[in-house]
DRENVOLO-936729 format. One record per residue (C-alpha): residue number from 1; residue in one letter; chain; x, y, z. Coordinates in steps of 0.1 Angstrom, whole numbers. Each point is the difference from the previous one (the first is absolute). Layout:
BEGIN
<k = NUM	r = A	c = A	px = X	py = Y	pz = Z> $
...
END
This chain:
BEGIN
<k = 1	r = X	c = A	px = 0	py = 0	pz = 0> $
<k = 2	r = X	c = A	px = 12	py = 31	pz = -10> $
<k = 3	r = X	c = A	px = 9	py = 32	pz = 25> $
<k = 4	r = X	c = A	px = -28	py = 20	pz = -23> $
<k = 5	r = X	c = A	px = -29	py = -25	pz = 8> $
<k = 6	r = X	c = A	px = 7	py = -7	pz = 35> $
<k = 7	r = X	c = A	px = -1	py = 39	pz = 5> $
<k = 8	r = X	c = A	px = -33	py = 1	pz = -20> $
<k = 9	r = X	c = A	px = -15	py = -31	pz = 20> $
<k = 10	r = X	c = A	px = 13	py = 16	pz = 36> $
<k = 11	r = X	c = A	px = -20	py = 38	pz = -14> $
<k = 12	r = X	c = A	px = -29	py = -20	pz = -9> $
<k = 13	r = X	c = A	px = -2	py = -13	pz = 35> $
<k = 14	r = X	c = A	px = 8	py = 24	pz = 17> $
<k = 15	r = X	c = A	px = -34	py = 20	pz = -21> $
<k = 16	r = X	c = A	px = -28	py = 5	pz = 20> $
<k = 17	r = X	c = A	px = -25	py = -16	pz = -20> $
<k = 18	r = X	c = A	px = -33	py = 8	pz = 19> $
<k = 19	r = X	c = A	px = -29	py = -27	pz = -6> $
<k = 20	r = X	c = A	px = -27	py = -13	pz = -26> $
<k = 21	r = X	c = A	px = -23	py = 39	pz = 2> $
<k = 22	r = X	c = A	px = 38	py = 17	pz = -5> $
<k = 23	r = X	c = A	px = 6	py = -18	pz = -29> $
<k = 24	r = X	c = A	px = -31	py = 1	pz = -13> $
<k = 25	r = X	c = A	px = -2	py = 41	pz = 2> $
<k = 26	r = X	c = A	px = 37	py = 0	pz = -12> $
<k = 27	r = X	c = A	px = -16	py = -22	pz = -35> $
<k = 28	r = X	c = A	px = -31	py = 29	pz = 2> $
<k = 29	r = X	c = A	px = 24	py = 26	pz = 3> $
<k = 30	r = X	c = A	px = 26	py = -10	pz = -20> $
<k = 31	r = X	c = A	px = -20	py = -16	pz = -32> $
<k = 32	r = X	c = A	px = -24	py = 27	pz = 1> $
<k = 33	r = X	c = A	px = -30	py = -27	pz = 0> $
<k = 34	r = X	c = A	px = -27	py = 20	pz = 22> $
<k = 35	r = X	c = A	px = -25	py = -24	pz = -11> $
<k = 36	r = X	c = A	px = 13	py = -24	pz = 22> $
<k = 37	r = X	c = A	px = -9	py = 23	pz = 29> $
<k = 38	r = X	c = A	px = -37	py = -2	pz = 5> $
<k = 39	r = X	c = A	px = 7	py = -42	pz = -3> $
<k = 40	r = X	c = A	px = 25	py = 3	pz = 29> $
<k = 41	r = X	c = A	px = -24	py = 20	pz = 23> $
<k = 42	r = X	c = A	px = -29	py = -23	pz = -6> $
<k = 43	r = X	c = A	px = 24	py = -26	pz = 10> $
<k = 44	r = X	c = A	px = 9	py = 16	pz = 34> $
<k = 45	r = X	c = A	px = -40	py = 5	pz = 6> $
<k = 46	r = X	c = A	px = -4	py = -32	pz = -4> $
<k = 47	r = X	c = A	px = 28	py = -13	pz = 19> $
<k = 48	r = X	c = A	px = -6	py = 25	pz = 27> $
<k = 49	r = X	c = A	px = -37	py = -15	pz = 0> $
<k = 50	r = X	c = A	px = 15	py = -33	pz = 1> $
<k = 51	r = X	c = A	px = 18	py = 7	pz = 33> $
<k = 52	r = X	c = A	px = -30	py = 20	pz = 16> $
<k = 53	r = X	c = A	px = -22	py = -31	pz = -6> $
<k = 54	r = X	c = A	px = 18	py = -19	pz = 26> $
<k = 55	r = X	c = A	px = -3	py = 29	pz = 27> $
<k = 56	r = X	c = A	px = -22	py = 12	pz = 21> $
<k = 57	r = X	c = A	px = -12	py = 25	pz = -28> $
<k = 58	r = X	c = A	px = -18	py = -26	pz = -21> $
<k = 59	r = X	c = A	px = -35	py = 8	pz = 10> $
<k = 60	r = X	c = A	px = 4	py = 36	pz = -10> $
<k = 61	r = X	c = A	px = 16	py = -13	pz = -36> $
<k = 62	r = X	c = A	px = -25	py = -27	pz = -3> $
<k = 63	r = X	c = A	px = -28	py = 24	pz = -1> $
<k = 64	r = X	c = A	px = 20	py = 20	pz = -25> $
<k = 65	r = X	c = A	px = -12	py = -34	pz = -26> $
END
């Protein structure tokens, strides 16, 4: 292995990569695809509606339906 990769690979590890929503805004923001962004916030609803369910908020969602 060369001096050049093995200071790429210790850079790239050292990066701060954030998570899956970082990277997906960095692809939004980057790539200009804004479409994408009213499919990514109906995701977190429904995710977020996913965890509420289990909690003691589900009658008050449940009569949302």
């Amino acid at each position: 292995m060369s001096k050049r990769q093995r200071e790429f690979e210790k850079a790239a590890a050292q990066q701060d990569r954030g998570g899956f929503l970082a990277e997906l805004w960095g692809l939004v923001k980057d790539n200009r695809k804004w479409w994408l962004l009213p499919i990514l916030v109906l995701l977190l609803l429904f995710g977020l509606l996913t965890l509420l369910g289990g909690t003691g908020a589900a009658p008050l969602i449940y009569t949302l339906f």
